[in-house]
N, C-alpha and C positions, 0 to 999 in steps of 0.2 A: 504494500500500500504506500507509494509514494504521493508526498505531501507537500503545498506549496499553501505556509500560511499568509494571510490576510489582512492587515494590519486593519485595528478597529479603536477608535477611540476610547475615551476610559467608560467601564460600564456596561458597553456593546459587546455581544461574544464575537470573539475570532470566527474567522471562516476557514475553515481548511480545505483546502483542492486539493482532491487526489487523482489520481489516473484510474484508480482499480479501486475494489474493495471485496472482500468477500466475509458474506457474513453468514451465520449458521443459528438458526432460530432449534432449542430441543426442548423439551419437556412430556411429558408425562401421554401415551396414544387419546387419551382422553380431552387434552388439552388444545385440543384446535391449532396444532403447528401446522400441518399441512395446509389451514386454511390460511393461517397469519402468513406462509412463505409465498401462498400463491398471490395474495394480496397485494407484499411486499413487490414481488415481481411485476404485478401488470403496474402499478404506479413507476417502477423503473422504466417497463415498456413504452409507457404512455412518455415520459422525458427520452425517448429516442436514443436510449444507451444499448449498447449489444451487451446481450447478459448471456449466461444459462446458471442453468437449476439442479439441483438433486435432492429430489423425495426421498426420503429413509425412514423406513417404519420394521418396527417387527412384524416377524411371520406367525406369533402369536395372535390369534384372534382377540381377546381383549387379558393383559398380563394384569395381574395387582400392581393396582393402582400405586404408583411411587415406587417398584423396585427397578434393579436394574436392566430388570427382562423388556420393562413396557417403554422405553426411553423411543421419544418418536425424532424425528428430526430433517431438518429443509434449509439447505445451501442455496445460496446466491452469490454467482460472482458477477458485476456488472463492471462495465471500463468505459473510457474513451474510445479504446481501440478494439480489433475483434476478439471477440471471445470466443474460443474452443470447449474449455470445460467450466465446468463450478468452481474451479479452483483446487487445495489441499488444503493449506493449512488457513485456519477463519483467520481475519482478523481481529471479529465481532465476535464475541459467544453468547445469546440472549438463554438464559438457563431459567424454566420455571420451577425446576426443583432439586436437591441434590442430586437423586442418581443421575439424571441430564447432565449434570456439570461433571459429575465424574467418571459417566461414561466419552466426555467428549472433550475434557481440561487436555489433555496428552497432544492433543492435535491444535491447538489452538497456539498461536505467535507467540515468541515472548515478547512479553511486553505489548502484549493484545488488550483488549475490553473486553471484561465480563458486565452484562448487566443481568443482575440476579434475582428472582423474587424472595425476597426476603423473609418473606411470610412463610410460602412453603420449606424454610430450613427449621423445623421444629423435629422435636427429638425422634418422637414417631418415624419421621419422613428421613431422618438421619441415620438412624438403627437400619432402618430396610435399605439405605443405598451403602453402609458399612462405613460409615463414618464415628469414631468415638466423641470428636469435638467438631465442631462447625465451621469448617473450611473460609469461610463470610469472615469468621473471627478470630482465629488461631494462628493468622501469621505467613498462612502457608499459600496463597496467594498474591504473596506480597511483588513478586515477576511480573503481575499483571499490573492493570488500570483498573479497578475493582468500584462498582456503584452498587450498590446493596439499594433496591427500592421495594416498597411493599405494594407489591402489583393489586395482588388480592385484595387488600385491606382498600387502598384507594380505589377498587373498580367497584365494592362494595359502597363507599359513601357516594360516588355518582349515582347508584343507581338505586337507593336509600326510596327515594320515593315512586319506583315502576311498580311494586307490592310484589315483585317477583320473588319467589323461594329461594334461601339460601343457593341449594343447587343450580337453581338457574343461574342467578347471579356472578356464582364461581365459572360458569361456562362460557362468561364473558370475557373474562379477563385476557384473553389473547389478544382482541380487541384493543387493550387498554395499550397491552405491547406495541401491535401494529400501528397505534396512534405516537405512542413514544417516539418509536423508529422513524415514523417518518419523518416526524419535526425535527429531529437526528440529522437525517438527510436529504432536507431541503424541499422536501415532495409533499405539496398540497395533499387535503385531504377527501374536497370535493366529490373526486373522482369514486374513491372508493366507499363513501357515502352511499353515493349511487347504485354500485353493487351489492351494497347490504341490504337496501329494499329488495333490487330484483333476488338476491339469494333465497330473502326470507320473504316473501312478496306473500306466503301462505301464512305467515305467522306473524303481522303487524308488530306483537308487543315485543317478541326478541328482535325485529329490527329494529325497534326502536330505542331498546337496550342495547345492543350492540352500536350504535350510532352514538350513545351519550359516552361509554366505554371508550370507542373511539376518537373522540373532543378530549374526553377529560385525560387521555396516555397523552396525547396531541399538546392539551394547557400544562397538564404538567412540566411536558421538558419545557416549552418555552417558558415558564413560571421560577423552575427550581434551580437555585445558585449550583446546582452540583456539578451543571455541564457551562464550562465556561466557553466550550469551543460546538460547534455544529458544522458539518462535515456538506462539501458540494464535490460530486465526482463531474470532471471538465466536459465541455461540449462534443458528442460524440462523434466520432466519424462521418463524414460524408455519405447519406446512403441514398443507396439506387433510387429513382424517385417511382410510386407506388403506393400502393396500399399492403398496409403492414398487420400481423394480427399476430399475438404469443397461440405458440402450437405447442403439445404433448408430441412426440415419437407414435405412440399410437394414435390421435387423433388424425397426423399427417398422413399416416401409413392409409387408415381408414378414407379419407379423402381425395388419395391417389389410387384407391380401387375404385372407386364410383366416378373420377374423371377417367379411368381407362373403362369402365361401363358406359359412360355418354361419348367418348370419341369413338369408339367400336361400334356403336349402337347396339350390343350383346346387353342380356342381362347378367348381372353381378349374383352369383348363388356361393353365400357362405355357409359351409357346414363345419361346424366350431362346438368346439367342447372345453369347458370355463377352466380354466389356469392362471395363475399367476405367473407372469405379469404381463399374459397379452388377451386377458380377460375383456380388455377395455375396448380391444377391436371390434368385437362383438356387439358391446356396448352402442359405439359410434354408429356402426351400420345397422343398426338396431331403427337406431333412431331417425336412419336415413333412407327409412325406405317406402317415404314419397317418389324417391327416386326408381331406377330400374334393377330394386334391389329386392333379395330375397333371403333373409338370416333362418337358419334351421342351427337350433341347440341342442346335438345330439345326446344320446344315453354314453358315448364315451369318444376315446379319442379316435379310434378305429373306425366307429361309424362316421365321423366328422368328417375323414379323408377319402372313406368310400360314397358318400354322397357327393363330397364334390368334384370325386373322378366320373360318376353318373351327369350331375350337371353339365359338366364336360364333354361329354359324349354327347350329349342332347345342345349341345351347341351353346352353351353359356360359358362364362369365365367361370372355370372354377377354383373357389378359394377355400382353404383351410387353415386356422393358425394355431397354436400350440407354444410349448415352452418347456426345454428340459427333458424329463420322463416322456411327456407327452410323444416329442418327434421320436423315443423310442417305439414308441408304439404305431406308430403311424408307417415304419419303416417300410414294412411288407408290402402295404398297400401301395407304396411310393413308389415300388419295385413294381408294382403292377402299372404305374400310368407310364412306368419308363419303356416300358412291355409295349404298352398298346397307342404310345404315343401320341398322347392327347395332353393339350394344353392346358396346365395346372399348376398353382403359385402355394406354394405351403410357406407362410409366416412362421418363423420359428424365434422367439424373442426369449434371449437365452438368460438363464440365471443360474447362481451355484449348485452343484454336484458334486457328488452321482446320487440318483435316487431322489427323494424327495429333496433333501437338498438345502441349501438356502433358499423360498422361493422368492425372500423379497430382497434379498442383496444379488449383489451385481458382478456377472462372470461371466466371460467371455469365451469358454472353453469348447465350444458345439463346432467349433468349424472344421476340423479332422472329420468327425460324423457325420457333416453336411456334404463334405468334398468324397467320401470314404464310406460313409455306412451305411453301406445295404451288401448284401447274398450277390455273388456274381460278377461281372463286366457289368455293372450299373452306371453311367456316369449322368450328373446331373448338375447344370451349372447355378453357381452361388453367387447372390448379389450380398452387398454388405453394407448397411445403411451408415454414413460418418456422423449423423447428429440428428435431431428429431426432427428440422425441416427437411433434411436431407431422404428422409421417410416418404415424401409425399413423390419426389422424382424416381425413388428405387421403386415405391409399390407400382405407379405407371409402366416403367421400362421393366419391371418382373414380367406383366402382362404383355409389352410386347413384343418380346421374345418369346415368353411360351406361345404364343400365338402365332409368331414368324415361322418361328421352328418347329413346331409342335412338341412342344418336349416339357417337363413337367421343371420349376425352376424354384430354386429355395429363398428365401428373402431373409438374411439374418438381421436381427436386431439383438436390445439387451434391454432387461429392466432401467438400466441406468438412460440410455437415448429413449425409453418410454414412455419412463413415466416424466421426464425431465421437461423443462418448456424452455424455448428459445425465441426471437422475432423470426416471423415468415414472410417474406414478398407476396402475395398472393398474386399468381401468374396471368397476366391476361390470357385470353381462347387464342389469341392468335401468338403467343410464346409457344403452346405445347405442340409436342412433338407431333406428328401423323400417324393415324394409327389404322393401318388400313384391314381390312378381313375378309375372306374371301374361300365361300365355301364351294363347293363342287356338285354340280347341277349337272355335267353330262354323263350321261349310261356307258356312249361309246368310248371304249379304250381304256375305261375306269379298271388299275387295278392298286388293289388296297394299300400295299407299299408302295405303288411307283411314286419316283422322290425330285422336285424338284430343284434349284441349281441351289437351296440353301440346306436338300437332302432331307427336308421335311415332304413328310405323304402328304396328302388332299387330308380335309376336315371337309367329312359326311354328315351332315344330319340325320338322325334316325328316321326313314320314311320316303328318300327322298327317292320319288319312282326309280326303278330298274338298278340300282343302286345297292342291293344287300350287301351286306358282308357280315364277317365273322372278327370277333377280335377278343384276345384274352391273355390269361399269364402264361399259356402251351409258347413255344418260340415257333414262328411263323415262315412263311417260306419269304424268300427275299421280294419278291413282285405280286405274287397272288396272295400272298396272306393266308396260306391253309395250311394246317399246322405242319411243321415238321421239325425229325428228326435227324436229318442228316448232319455229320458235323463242320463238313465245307459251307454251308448255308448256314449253321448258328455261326462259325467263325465269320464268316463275312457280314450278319446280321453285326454282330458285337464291332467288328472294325469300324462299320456305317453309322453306328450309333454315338462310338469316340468320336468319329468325324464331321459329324454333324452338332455337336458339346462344343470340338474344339476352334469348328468354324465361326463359332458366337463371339469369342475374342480381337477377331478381324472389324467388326464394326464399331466397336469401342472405344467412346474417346480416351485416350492419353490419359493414366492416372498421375494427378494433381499431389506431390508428396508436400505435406503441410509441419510444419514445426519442427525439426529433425536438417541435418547438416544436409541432405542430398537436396531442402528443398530450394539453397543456395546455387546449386549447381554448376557453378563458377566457384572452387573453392579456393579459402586462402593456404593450402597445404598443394596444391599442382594435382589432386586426385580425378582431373579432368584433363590431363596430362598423360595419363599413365600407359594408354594402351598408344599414343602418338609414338611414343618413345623405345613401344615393345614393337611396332613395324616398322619403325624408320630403318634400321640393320635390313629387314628383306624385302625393301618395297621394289627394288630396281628388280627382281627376283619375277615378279611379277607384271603383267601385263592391267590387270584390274584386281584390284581386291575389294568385295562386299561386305559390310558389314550387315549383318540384319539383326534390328534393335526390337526387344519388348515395346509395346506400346502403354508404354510409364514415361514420364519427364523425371526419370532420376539419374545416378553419377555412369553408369552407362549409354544411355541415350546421350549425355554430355561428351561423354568421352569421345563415341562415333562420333561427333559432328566435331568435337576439336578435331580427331586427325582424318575427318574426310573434305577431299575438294568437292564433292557434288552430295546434296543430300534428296534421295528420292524420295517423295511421301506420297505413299496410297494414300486417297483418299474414298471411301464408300459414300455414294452419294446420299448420304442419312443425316439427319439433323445434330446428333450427336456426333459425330466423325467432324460434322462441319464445324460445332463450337470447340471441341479441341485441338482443330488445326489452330487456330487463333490463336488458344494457347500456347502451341510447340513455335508458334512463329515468334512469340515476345522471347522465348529463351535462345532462336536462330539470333535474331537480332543482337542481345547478348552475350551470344559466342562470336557473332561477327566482330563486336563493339571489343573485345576483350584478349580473345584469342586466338580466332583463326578469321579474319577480314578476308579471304578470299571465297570465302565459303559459297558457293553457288548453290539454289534451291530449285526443283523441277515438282512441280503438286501431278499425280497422275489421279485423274478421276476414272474408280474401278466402280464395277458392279453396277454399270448405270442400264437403268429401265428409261425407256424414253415416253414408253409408255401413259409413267405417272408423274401427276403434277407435280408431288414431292420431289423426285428425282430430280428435275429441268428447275425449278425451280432454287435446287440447290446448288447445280450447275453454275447456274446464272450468275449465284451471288459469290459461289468464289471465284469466276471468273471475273466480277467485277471490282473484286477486293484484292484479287493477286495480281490482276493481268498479264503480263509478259511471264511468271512463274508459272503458268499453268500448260500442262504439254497439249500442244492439241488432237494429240492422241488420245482416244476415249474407251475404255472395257470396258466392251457392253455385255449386261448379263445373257447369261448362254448356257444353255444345259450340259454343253460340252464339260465347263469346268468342273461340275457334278460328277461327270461321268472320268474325268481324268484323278481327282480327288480316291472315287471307289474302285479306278484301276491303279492307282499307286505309282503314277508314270505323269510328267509332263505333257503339256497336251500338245506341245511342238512336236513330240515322240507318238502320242497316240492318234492325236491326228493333225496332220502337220498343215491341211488345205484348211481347216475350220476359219472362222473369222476372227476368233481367240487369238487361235496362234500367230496370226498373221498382224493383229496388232501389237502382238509383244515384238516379234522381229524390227515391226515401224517403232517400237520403243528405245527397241536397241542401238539401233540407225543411230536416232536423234541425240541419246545419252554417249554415242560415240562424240558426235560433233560440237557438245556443250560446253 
C-alpha cells in the first residue's frame, strides 16, 4: 500500500493517496461478511477503480457461533492500476470477533490496521477462539495500528428506537462496518442506501435498520478523534469506454452460455447436478430462462451429463457443470460424447481434493484429469478461464468449438474466479464473435463419419427425412458408422480423433503471458538472444532454416523472431486469430525497435471460406490494417487438407495438382524473393 500524504490544516484529517489497498472484512458465517465485502466492492466499482474479490467461507453448513471453525471472510484489492488478484497479504483486517482475528492476524502486514469489534472480545467468545487474555489488551498486537471500536454496542443505540429484537439488531451491525469503511475511504454512501431497499425491498423495517446502521458506522468515523487520517486510493486507469457492471466467475460463465444460445439460435439445455462451487451456474440460468433456455436438476451427476449429451443429439447446446468429485463421475459418460461426437461443454469449477474435499476453498489441481482422465485414446480439449470476466468469453468460445468441431470441450474454472467479482465491459452484439451452425439436411451421400476439412462429421437432427443412423459407445466404422471391430479402423478412428483435438490449436489467438518475466519479452539478461547465438556457428550450413513457434507470445516466440530475417504468420480467417495478430504485431514492433530492425513480416491468410461473410470480412480488415504485409496469396479451405492430415503425408506429396498444393508452391516462390 503505497502512500502519498496530504497536507491539511490544523484540525482537518490528512488524506492519504494510495495506489493499492487491500482489505479483508472476517467475522463470524453469521455475520453478514459476505454481504459487507460485496457492498464494499460495488461502491469501489461505482468510483471506476479495477479491483477483485475473494469470498471465503467455511464448508461447514452453519459452525458454533464464534469458534474457529465458523470464521467467514471477503478480500478486496482495488488500485489505480490493473488488478489480477485480491491481493495476499491485507493491509486492512476488519475482525468482528476473536476467532476472525486469529484465524487471519498471520496474514495481515506488519504494521497493518486492525479495526476490531470490541464488544465481541468477551470471555465467552475468547475461550472458544483459545485465547487466555484478550489480544485488544495484552500487548500483543502492538506491530499493528490497533482501533478497538464497539460495533455492536453503537449499532444497538442507533437502532434503540426500530422496536426490533435484540437479534435482529445484532444482525445489523455489518452494516455499521460497511458504513465505517466507507467514510474510511472516501466513498459516499448514497449508492449503497439504494441497494439496501432493493435487497430488503420485502422487508421495509430491516431496510430501514440496516440504512440507520449504515449512517451511524458512516457518523461515526467522521465524528470520532480516533482516525486522524482517511484514506483516497488515486484516479484509476484509463478504461475502455463502455458500459461496465461487477461480475461473479459464475455469473459471467452463465451469461456467455445464453449469448452462445442467441448467436447460434440453438437452445441452451443444462442438465446440472448442485455442487459446490459451480452450484450458482444453475442458479443464473435458472433464472434466465425467459430466454432460449432450458435448466433440468438432475437426481445426480451422471444423469446431469447424460441429459445433456441427449440435448445434444437433438440439436441443442448441451451443457453440464460440476466440480471436483463431480467430473469424477461424469467421466464415463464424457467418454461417451467423445464416442459419438457431439457437441458438449462440461463446466468443471475446481476446488480442493480428492474426494469430498475442501469444497469451499480454492484448488487448482483438475487439469491433469481434464487433459488425461478418461478409459482409452480419449482426447478432449480444455479451455481455462484467467479471471471471472474472462468466464463470459471462454463459456462463448467453449460453445464454438464444440460446435465447429463436434467434439465435446471442458471449461475449467475454480471456486476462487467464481465466486470472486471483478468490472466487466459488457460487449456490444457487434464485438462478438460469429457463430455460425449448420446442420445436415441432405439424404444423398450422407455418411455418419464422413469429416469435413476441420474432420468434424455432419450434426443430424433426430428425424431428419432419409437420414437415420446409429451412434453409440461400440467404436464405429470410419465413414459408415456401423459398429466395428476391426483394429486398423479403431487405430485410424483414435488417430482422427487426436487430429481433429489437435487441429483446434491452429485457430487460436496467441497466449497473452501476464505478470511473470517472459511477459517482458525483451529481457534485460539477453534470454531473447539465446537461440541467435546457438545458429549463428551453422547458418552458412544451410540454405533456409525454419523455425516453427507455439502460438504463445513468450521467450521462445521472442527468441524466433530475434534470430529470424522473415517472420511468417498464418493467419485463420477467424475473429480470434484476427485480434491476436494485433497483439504479436506490438511485440514484432519491439523486437524490431530493440533487437533485430531488419526483421521483415509476411501475414498468410489460411483456411479462408469465401463463402462466408465472417471470413471476407476479416480478410478485408487485415488487409486494410497490414497492407503491403499481407501475401496475396490466399489458402482457401479445401477438403484436400482433411484428407492429407488423415493420410499422414503433405498434400504437395499426396496430391500434388490440388489447389492446396499449388498455392503453397506460389508461397514458396514469393518467400524466396522477400
Amino acid at each position: 500500500m503505497n502512500r502519498v500524504n496530504s497536507a491539511m490544516p490544523d484540525g482537518v484529517r490528512h488524506v492519504e493517496e494510495l495506489d493499492s489497498v487491500v482489505i479483508r472484512f472476517v467475522g463470524d458465517s453469521g455475520d453478514g461478511i459476505q454481504l459487507t465485502g460485496t457492498g464494499f466492492s460495488k461502491a469501489v466499482a461505482r468510483a471506476g477503480h479495477d479491483f477483485a474479490t475473494h469470498p471465503d467461507y467455511p464448508s461447514e453448513i452453519r459452525a458454533p457461533a464464534g469458534t474457529l471453525f465458523g470464521v467467514s471472510g471477503y478480500q478486496i484489492q482495488f488500485s489505480s492500476h490493473p488488478v489480477f488478484t485480491s491481493g495476499d497479504a491485507p493491509d486492512v483486517l476488519v475482525a468482528m470477533n476473536p476467532a476472525a482475528l486469529k484465524i487471519n492476524l498471520a496474514d495481515l502486514k506488519h504494521g497493518g490496521t486492525i479495526i476490531a469489534n470490541a464488544d465481541a472480545f468477551n470471555v465467552a467468545n475468547l475461550q472458544k477462539a483459545g485465547y487466555a487474555t484478550s489480544p485488544l489488551d495484552d500487548g500483543s498486537l502492538e506491530r499493528y495500528r490497533l482501533y478497538k471500536i464497539d460495533i455492536t454496542q453503537l449499532t444497538a443505540v442507533a437502532l434503540k428506537e426500530t422496536g426490533l429484537s435484540k437479534k435482529e439488531v445484532g444482525r445489523c451491525k455489518n452494516y455499521f462496518a460497511l458504513g465505517l469503511m466507507l467514510c474510511l475511504y472516501s466513498r459516499p454512501i448514497e449508492k449503497e442506501i439504494d441497494d439496501i431497499h432493493r435487497r430488503f425491498a420485502k422487508n421495509p423495517e430491516m431496510a430501514q435498520a440496516n440504512t440507520l446502521a449504515l449512517r451511524a458506522g458512516f457518523a461515526y468515523a467522521e465524528a470520532t478523534e480516533m482516525f486522524d487520517t482517511t484514506y483516497k486510493v488515486k484516479q484509476s486507469i484509463a478504461w475502455k469506454p463502455g458500459r461496465y457492471r461487477s461480475v461473479t466467475g459464475n455469473a459471467a460463465a452463465a451469461l456467455g452460455f445464453v449469448t452462445a444460445s442467441e448467436l447460434s439460435g440453438l437452445k441452451l439445455f443444462l442438465g446440472s447436478y448442485p455442487i459446490t462451487p459451480a452450484s450458482d451456474i444453475l442458479h443464473e440460468l435458472s433464472a434466465l430462462q425467459h430466454y432460449n433456455v432450458t435448466t433440468f436438476q438432475a437426481e445426480d451427476e451422471i444423469a446431469g451429463i447424460c441429459s445433456a449429451i441427449g440435448a445434444a443429439y437433438g440439436g441443442a447446446l448441451g451443457l453440464t457443470t460440476t466440480s471436483g468429485p463431480g467430473m469424477a463421475l461424469k467421466t464415463e459418460a464424457l467418454g461417451l460424447a467423445v464416442m459419438t461426437e457431439l457437441p458438449l461443454v462440461v463446466v468443471n469449477v475446481q476446488r480442493g481434493g480428492p474426494s469430498t474435499g475442501l469444497p469451499t476453498k480454492i484448488e487448482q489441481a483438475d487439469l491433469l484429469q481434464a487433459v488425461y482422465g478418461r478409459n482409452g485414446e480419449c482426447p478432449v480439449p480444455v479451455i481455462a478461464a484467467k479471471s471471472p470476466a474472462d468466464c463470459f468469453d471462454c463459456a462463448l468460445e467453449a460453445f464454438r468449438i464444440a460446435v465447429k468441431y463436434m467434439t465435446p470441450v471442458i471449461l475449467l474454472s475454480d471456486g476462487g474466479i467464481a465466486n470472486a467479482t471483478e468490472p466487466w465491459r459488457i460487449p456490444t452484439v457487434d464485438e462478438l464473435p460469429a457463430f455460425e451452425v449448420h446442420f445436415r439436411t441432405q439424404a444423398q451421400g450422407f455418411e455418419v463419419y464422413a469429416r469435413d476439412i476441420h474432420l468434424a462429421r455432419a450434426w443430424v437432427r433426430p428425424g431428419t427425412p432419409g437420414m437415420e443412423h446409429r451412434i453409440g459407445g461400440l467404436e464405429k466404422d470410419f465413414v459408415s458408422g456401423d459398429v466395428s471391430h476391426d483394429p486398423l479402423n479403431h487405430e485410424r478412428m483414435v488417430e482422427i480423433r487426436a487430429a481433429k483435438v489437435a487441429g483446434i490449436a491452429k485457430e487460436l489467438a496467441p497466449t497473452a503471458i501476464a505478470g511473470s518475466a517472459e511477459a517482458e519479452l525483451i529481457g534485460e539478461i539477453g534470454w531473447d538472444r539465446t537461440l541467435k547465438e546457438i545458429l549463428y556457428p551453422v547458418q552458412s550450413d544451410f540454405d533456409y532454416i525454419i523455425i516453427d513457434c507455439p502460438p504463445s507470445l513468450g521467450v521462445l516466440t521472442a527468441n524466433a523472431l530475434v534470430a529470424s530475417e522473415l517472420a511468417l504468420i498464418p493467419l485463420q480467417a477467424e475473429y480470434l486469430a484476427m485480434r491476436g495478430i494485433k497483439q504479436l504485431n506490438k511485440i514484432i514492433v519491439k523486437v524490431r525497435k530493440r533487437s533485430n530492425p531488419g526483421l521483415k513480416t509476411r501475414i498468410l491468410i489460411t483456411m479462408f471460406d469465401k463463402r462466408t461473410t465472417h471470413a471476407r470480412e476479416v480478410a478485408e480488415e487485415i488487409s486494410k490494417v497490414f497492407g503491403d504485409q499481407v501475401s496475396p496469396i490466399i489458402i482457401k479451405r479445401t477438403v484436400k487438407f482433411a484428407d492429407s492430415t488423415i493420410a499422414g503425408k503433405p498434400l504437395v506429396h499426396l496430391d500434388p495438382t490440388s489447389e492446396g498444393a499449388d498455392a503453397y508452391r506460389q508461397l514458396a516462390k514469393e518467400l524466396h524473393y522477400v
